[in-house]
C-alpha positions as CSV (number, residue, x, y, z in Angstrom):
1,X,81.4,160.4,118.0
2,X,81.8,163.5,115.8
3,X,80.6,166.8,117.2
4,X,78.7,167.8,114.5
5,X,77.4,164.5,114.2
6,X,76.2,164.0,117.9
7,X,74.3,167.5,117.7
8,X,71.9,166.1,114.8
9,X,71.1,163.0,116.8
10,X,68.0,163.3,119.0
11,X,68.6,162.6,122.9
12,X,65.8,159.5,122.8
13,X,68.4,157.9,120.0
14,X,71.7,158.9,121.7
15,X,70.3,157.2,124.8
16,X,69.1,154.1,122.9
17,X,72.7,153.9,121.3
18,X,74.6,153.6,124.8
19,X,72.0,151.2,126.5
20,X,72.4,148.9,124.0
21,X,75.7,147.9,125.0
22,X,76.1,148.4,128.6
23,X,74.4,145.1,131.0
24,X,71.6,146.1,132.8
25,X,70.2,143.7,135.7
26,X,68.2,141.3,134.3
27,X,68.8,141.9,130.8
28,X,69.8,140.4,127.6
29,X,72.4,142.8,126.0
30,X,70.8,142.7,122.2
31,X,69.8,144.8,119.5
32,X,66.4,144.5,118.6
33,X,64.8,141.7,116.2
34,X,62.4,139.8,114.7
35,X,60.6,137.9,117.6
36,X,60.0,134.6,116.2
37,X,64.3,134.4,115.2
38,X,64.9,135.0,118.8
39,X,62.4,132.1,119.9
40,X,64.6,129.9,117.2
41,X,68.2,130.9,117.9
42,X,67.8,130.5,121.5
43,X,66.2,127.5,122.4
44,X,68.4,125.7,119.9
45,X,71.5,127.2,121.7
46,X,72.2,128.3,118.1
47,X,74.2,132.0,117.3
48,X,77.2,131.5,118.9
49,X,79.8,134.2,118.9
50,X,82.3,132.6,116.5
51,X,86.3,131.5,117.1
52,X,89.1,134.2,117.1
53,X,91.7,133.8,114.2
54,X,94.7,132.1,114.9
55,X,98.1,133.3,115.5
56,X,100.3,133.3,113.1
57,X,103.3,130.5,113.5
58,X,106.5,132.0,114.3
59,X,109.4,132.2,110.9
60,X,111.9,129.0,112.0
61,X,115.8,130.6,112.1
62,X,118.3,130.8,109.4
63,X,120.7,127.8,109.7
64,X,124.6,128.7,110.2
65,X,126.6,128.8,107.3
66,X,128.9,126.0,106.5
67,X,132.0,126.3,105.7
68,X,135.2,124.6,104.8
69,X,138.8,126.1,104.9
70,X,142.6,125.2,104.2
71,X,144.8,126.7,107.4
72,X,148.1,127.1,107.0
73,X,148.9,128.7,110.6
74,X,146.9,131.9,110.4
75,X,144.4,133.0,113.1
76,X,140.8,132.4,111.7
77,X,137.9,133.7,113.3
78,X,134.4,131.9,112.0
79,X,130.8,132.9,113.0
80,X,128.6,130.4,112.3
81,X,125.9,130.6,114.4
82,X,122.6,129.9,113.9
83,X,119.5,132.6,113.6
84,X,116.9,132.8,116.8
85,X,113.3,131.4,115.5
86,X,110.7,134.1,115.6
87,X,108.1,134.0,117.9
88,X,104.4,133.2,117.2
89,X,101.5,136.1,117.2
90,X,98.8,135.5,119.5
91,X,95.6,134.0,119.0
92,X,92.6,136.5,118.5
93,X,90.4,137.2,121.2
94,X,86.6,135.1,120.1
95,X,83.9,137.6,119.3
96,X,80.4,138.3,120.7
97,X,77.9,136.4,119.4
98,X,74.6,138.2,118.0
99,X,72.6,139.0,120.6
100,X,68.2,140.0,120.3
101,X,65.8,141.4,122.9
102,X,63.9,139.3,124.7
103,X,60.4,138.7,124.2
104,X,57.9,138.7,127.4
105,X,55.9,136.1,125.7
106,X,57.8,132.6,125.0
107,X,56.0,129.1,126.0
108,X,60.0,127.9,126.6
109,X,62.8,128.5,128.8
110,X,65.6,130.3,126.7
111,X,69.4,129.8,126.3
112,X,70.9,133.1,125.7
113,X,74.0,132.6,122.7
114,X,76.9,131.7,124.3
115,X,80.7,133.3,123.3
116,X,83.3,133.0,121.1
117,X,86.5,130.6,121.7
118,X,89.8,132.5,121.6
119,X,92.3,131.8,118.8
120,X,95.1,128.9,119.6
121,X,98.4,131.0,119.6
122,X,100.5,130.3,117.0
123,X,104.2,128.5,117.3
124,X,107.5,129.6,117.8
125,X,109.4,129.1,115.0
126,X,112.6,126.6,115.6
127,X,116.4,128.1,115.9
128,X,118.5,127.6,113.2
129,X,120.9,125.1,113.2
130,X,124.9,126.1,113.7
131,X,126.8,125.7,110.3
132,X,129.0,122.9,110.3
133,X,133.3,123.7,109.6
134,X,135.1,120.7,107.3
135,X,139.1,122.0,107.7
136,X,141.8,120.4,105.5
137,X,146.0,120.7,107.4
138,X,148.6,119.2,107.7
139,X,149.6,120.1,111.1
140,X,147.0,119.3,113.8
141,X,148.8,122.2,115.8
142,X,147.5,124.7,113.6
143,X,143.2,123.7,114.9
144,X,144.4,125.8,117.7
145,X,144.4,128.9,115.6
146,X,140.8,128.6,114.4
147,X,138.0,130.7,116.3
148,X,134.6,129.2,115.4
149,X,131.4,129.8,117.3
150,X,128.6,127.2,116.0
151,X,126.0,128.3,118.6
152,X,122.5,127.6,117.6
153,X,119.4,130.0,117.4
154,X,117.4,130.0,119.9
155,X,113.2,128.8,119.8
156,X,111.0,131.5,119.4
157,X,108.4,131.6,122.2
158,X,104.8,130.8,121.2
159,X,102.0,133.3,120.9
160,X,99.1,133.2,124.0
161,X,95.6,132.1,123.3
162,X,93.5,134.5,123.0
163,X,90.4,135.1,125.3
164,X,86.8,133.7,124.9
165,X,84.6,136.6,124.5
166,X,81.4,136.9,126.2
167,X,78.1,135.0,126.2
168,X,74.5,136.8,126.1
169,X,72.8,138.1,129.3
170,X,69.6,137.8,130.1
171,X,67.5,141.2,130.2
172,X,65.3,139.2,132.1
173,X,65.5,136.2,134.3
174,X,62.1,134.4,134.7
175,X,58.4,135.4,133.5
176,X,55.2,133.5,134.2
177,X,52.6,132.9,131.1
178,X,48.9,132.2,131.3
179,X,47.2,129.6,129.1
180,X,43.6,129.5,128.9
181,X,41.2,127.5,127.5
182,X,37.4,127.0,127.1
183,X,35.1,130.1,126.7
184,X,35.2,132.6,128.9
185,X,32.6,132.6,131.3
186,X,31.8,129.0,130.3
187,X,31.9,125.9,132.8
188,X,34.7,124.6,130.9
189,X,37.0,127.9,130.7
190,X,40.1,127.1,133.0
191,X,43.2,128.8,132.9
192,X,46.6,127.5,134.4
193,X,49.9,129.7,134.8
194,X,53.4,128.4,134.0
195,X,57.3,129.7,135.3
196,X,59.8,130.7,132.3
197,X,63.2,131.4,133.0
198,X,66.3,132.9,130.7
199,X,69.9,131.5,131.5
200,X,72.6,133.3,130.3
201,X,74.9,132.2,127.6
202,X,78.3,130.6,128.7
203,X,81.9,132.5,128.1
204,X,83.5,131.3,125.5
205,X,86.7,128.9,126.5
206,X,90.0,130.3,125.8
207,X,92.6,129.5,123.3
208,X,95.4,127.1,123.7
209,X,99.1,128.7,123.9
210,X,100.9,128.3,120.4
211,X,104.1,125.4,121.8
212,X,107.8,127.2,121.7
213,X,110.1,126.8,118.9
214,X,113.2,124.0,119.8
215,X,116.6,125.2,120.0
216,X,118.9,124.5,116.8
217,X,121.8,122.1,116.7
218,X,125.5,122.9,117.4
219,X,127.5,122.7,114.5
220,X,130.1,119.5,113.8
221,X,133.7,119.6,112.8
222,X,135.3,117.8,110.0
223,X,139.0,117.5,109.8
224,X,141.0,116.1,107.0
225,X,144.7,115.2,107.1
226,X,145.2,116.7,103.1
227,X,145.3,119.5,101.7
228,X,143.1,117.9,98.5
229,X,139.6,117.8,98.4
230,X,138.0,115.0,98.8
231,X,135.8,113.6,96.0
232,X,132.2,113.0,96.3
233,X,130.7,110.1,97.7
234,X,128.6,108.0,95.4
235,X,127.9,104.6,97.8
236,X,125.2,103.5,96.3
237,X,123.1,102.1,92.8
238,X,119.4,101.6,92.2
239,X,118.6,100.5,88.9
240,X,116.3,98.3,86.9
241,X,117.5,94.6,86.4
242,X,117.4,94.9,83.1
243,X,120.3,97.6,83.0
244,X,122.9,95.9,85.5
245,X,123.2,92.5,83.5
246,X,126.7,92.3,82.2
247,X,128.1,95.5,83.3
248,X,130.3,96.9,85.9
249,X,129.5,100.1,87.5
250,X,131.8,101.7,90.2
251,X,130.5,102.6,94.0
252,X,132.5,104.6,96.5
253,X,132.8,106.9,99.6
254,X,134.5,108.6,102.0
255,X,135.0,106.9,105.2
256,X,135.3,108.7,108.7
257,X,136.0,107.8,112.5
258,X,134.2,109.8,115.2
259,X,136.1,111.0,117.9
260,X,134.9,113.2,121.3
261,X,137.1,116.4,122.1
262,X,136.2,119.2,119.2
263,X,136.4,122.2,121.4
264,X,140.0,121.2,122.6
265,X,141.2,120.9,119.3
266,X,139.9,124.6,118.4
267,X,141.0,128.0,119.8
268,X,139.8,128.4,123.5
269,X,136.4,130.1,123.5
270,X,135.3,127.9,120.4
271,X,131.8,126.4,120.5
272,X,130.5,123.2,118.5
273,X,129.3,120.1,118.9
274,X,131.6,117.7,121.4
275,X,131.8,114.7,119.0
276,X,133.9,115.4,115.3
277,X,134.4,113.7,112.7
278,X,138.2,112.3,111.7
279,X,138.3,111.2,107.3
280,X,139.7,107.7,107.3
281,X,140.1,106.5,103.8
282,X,138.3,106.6,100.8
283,X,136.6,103.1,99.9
284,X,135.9,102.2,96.4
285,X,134.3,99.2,94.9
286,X,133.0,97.9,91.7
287,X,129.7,95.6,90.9
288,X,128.3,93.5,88.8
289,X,125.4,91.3,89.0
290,X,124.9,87.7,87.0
291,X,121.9,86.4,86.1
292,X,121.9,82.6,85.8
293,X,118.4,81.5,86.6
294,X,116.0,79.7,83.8
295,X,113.1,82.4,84.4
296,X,113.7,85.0,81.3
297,X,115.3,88.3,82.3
298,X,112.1,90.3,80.7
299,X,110.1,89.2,82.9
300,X,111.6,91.3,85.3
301,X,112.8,94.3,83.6
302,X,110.1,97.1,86.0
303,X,112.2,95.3,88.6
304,X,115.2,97.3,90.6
305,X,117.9,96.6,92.6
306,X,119.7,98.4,95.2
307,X,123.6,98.1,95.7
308,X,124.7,100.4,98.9
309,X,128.9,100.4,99.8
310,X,129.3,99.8,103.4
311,X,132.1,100.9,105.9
312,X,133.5,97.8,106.1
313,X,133.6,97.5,102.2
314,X,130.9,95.4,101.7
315,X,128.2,95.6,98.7
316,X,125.3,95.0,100.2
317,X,123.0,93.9,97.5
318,X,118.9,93.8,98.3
319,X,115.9,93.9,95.7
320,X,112.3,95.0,95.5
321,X,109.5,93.9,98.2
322,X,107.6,91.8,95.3
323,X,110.8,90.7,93.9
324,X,111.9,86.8,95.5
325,X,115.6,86.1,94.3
326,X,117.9,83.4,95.9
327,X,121.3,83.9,95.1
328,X,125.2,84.5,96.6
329,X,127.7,87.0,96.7
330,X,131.4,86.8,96.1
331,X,134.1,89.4,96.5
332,X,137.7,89.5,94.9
333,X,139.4,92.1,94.7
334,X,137.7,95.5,94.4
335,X,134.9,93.6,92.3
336,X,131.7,92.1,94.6
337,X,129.4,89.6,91.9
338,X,126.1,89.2,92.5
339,X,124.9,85.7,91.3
340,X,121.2,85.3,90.5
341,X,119.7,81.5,90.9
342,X,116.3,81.8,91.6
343,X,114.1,84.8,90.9
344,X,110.1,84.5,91.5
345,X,107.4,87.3,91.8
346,X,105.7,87.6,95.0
347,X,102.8,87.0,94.1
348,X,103.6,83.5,92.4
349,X,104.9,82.6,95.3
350,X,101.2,81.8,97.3
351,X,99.0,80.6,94.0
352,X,98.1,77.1,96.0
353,X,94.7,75.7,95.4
354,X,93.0,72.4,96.0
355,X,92.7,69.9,93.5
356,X,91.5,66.8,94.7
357,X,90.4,65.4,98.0
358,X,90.3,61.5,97.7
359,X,89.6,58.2,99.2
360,X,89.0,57.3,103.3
361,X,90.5,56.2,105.9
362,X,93.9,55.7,106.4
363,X,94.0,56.2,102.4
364,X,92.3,59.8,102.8
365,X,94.8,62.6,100.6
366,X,94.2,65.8,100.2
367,X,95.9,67.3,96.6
368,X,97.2,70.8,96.3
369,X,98.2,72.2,92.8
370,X,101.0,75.1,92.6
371,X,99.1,77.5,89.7
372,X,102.3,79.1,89.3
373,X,104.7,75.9,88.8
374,X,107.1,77.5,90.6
375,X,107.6,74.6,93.8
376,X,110.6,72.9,92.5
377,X,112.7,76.5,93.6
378,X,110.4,77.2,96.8
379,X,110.8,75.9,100.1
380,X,106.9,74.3,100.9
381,X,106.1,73.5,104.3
382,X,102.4,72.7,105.5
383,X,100.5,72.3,108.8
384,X,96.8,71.4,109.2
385,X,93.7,71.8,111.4
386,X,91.3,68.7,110.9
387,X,87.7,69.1,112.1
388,X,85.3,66.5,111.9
389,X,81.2,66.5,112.4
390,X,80.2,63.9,114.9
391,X,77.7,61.6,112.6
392,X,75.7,60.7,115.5
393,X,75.0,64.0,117.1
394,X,72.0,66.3,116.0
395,X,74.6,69.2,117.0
396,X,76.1,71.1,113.6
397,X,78.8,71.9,115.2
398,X,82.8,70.5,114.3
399,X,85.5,69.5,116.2
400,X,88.6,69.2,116.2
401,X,90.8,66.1,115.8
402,X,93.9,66.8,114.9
403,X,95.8,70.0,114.7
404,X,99.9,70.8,113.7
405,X,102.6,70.3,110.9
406,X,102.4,67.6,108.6
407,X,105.8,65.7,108.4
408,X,108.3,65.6,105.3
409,X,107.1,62.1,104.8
410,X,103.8,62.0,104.6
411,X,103.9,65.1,101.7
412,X,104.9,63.6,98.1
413,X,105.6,66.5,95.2
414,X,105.0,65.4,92.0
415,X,106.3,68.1,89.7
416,X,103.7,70.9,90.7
417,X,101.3,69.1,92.9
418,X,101.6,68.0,96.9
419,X,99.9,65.3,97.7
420,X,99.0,65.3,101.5
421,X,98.3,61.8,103.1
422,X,96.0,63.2,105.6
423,X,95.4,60.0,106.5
424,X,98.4,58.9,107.8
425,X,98.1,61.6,110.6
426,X,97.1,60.5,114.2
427,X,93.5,61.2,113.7
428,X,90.5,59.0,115.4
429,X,89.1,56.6,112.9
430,X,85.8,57.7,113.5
431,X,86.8,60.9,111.7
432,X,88.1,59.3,108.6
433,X,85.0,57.0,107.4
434,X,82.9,57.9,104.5
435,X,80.5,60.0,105.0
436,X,81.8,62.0,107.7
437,X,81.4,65.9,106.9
438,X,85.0,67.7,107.3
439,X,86.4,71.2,107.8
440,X,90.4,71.5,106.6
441,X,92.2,74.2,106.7
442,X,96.0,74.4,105.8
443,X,98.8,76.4,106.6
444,X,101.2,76.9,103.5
445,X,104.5,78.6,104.2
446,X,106.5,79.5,101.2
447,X,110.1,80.2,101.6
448,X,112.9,81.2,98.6
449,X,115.9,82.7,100.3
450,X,115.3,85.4,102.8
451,X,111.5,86.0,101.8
452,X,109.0,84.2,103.1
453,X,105.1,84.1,102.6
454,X,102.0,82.4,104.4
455,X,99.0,80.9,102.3
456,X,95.7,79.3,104.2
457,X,93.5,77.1,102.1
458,X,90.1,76.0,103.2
459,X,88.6,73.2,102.3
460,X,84.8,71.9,103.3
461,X,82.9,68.6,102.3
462,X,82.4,64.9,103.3
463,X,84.7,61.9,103.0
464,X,83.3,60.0,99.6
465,X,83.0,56.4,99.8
466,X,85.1,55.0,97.2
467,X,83.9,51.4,97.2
C-alpha cells in the first residue's frame, strides 16, 4: 500500500482490511453482506469459486522439408529434420469463490461455498515429421555420398493442471437458536432450543495434466534408376455416367517395390526410415465403359462411377452405394471395357407389396406384386414365418407352424408378380382351414450382382372360405 495512502486511512479500517483475509478460528473468511443472500447461497451450496482458464495447447512442429535431388558423385549433405512441438501452458489455478459473514441467527445448517477447479493443462503440440528425400542416379554407388538426417521433432510436453483454490471457512462452527411460542407468561408459552452448525466449503479438485505431444515420423527414401522425372500419377476417374459413355479416357501411375536397408544405402551417420521405396515401372491403362442395358441412360445421369488403376494393372471399376449394376469386365491390350447389362436404383430394388391372399388349404397362395417391375433382372428369394390362431382356444395368442425358405418350386413369377403356394408348405391342416386368423411375415432377399437387399412384408387376416 502507498505511503501516503496508508497515512489517510484510519487504524479501525486498516485493521478491518487485513482481518478480512487472514482465517481466524471459527470463522468464515467473507466480506460483509446482505444477510438474507448469505442464508440463500449457502444452504443451496450455491457461489462456487469458478474454474481456472485452460492452458493453452502447445504449436505442433514444422515438418522436414522434402526434397528431391540428381547426384552425380558429389558429397551432399541434407538436413531434413523435423521441428520439436511446443509445449502446452499450464492450466490456471480455480479462484475463490465469494465469500459473506455469517449470521448468528439462521434456522439451518450452512454450507460454506466451496472452491474453484483448476484449469486442464493444455497439450503438447506433436513433432514435426522428417522430410522425405526422392534421389534420381544412375550408379547406386554414388547413395553412399549422400548425408541426410530425417530425424523427427520431438512432442512437446504438456502443461500441469492447475490447482483448485480454496473453499469458505466457517467464522463459526455451531450456534444454538431459541424458538418460542405462546405468550409470555401464559400456560401455553413454551420455548425449545435447537443445535446449528457451519461446515466448511470443500477445496476445489485440481486440473488434469494437458497429454504430451507424439514424436514425428522419420523420413522415407525414394530412389529412381533415371535421371528423368517421373510424371504424375493420375490412377484413378470419378465421373458421372452420363460423361463416360462412348469415350476413352487414359489412367496411369507410377509403380514402386519396397525394400528394407535405407540407411546402408546412404552415407554412414544417415538417419531415415528403415523401409524405402525402389520405382518399378510406370503402368498406364485406358477405359471405357458400354452401356448395353434397356433401362434409359438419363435415368442415371446424378449417377458416378469410380475407375482406380491397380498395381497389378487392373481397372477396377465400382459405382455409387444406391446405384445396382450387373455387368463384366474385359481387358485387351492397354484398353479395360466396362460392359453395363443391368442397372437398377436401390431403392427399386425392395418395392414388394402384397396383392392377394387367396383360397385354403392346400390351395392357400399368398400374391406379391414387384411396384417397380424390375424382377425379371433381380435375383428373388423368399422365406416365411407362418403363425396360426388356435380356433378353439380363448387364448389370443399365435403360434407358430411353420418357419424357413420357401423352395424354387413352389414360387411361380408371372411377369411382375410371385405367387407363393403357401399351401404346399409342411404346415398342419388345422392351420390352413377357413376361418383360421393368420400372421405371415416374409423375408424378401433381392440380389443383382454384388448388391444385395432384404425386404420383410407383413401380412395379417383370416383364411376366406372360398366355397
Amino acid at each position: 500500500m502507498h505511503k501516503s495512502f496508508r497515512r489517510k486511512l484510519p487504524l479501525l479500517v486498516i485493521f478491518s482490511l487485513f482481518t478480512s483475509f487472514l482465517p481466524a478460528s471459527g470463522s468464515v473468511l467473507c466480506p460483509a453482506v446482505a444477510h438474507d443472500k448469505y442464508d440463500t447461497v449457502s444452504r443451496n451450496h450455491s457461489r462456487y469459486g469458478s474454474r481456472g482458464a485452460e492452458g493453452r495447447s502447445g504449436r505442433n512442429g514444422r515438418d522436414g522439408q522434402n526434397q528431391t535431388i540428381f547426384v552425380d558423385g558429389s558429397s551432399v549433405k541434407l538436413d531434413l529434420s523435423g521441428e520439436n512441438g511446443e509445449d502446452g501452458e499450464n492450466g490456471r489455478r480455480g479462484y475463490r469463490p465469494d465469500c459473506y459473514h455469517q449470521r448468528e441467527d439462521f434456522h439451518h445448517d450452512i454450507h460454506a461455498p466451496s472452491g474453484g477447479t483448476g484449469g486442464n493443462g493444455g497439450r503438447g503440440g506433436d513433432g514435426g515429421n522428417g522430410g522425405s528425400l526422392t534421389v534420381h542416379y544412375t550408379e547406386l554407388a554414388d547413395l553412399q555420398k549422400i548425408f541426410a538426417d530425417t530425424n523427427p521433432g520431438e512432442g512437446g510436453r504438456g502443461g500441469r493442471g492447475g490447482s483448485g483454490a480454496y473453499g469458505c471457512r466457517c467464522r463459526r462452527r455451531s450456534w444454538e437458536i431459541e424458538t418460542c411460542t405462546g405468550t409470555r407468561g401464559k400456560p401455553d408459552y413454551k420455548c425449545t432450543k435447537r443445535r446449528y452448525r457451519c461446515y466448511d466449503g470443500r477445496t476445489g479438485s485440481n486440473g488434469n495434466n494437458g497429454r504430451n505431444g507424439s514424436r514425428g515420423r522419420l523420413g522415407r527414401l525414394s530412389i529412381i534408376n533415371s535421371k528423368e522425372s517421373l510424371a504424375a500419377d493420375n490412377p484413378t476417374l470419378k465421373l458421372p455416367i452420363s460423361q463416360l459413355i462412348g469415350q476413352k479416357f487414359n489412367l496411369s501411375k507410377n509403380k514402386w517395390n519396397l525394400r528394407q536397408g535405407a540407411n546402408s544405402l546412404l552415407a554412414p551417420g544417415s538417419v531415415i526410415a528403415d523401409e524405402y521405396r525402389e520405382f518399378a515401372q510406370r503402368l498406364e491403362k485406358s477405359f471405357q465403359l458400354i452401356w448395353q442395358t434397356q433401362e434409359p441412360i438419363a435415368n442415371f445421369n446424378n449417377q458416378s462411377v469410380n475407375a482406380i488403376l491397380t498395381d497389378s494393372e487392373q481397372v477396377e471399376v465400382t459405382f455409387a452405394d444406391d446405384l445396382w449394376v450387373e455387368g463384366s469386365s474385359k481387358t485387351e491390350a492397354n484398353l479395360t471395357t466396362f460392359t453395363v447389362n443391368h442397372a437398377i436404383s436401390q431403392k427399386d430394388a425392395t418395392r414388394l407389396a402384397v396383392a392377394e391372399f387367396a383360397e385354403s388349404g392346400k390351395n392357400l397362395k399368398l400374391n406379391i406384386v414387384d411396384l417397380a417391375a424390375k424382377s425379371a433382372v433381380i435375383k428373388t428369394q423368399f422365406q416365411v414365418r407362418f403363425r396360426a390362431q388356435d380356433r378353439f382356444s380363448q387364448s389370443s395368442n399365435y403360434k407358430t407352424v411353420y418357419e424357413g425358405d420357401i423352395p424354387n418350386q413352389l414360387i411361380t413369377r408371372d411377369h411382375n408378380r410371385f405367387i407363393l403356394a403357401l399351401g404346399q408348405l409342411k404346415i398342419p391342416k388345422d392351420a390352413l382351414r377357413p376361418g383360421v386368423n393368420v400372421d405371415i411375415e416374409v423375408v424378401v432377399t433381392r440380389t443383382l450382382g454384388e448388391r444385395s437387399a432384404k425386404q420383410t412384408i407383413n401380412w395379417r387376416g383370416a383364411i376366406r372360405n372360398t366355397r
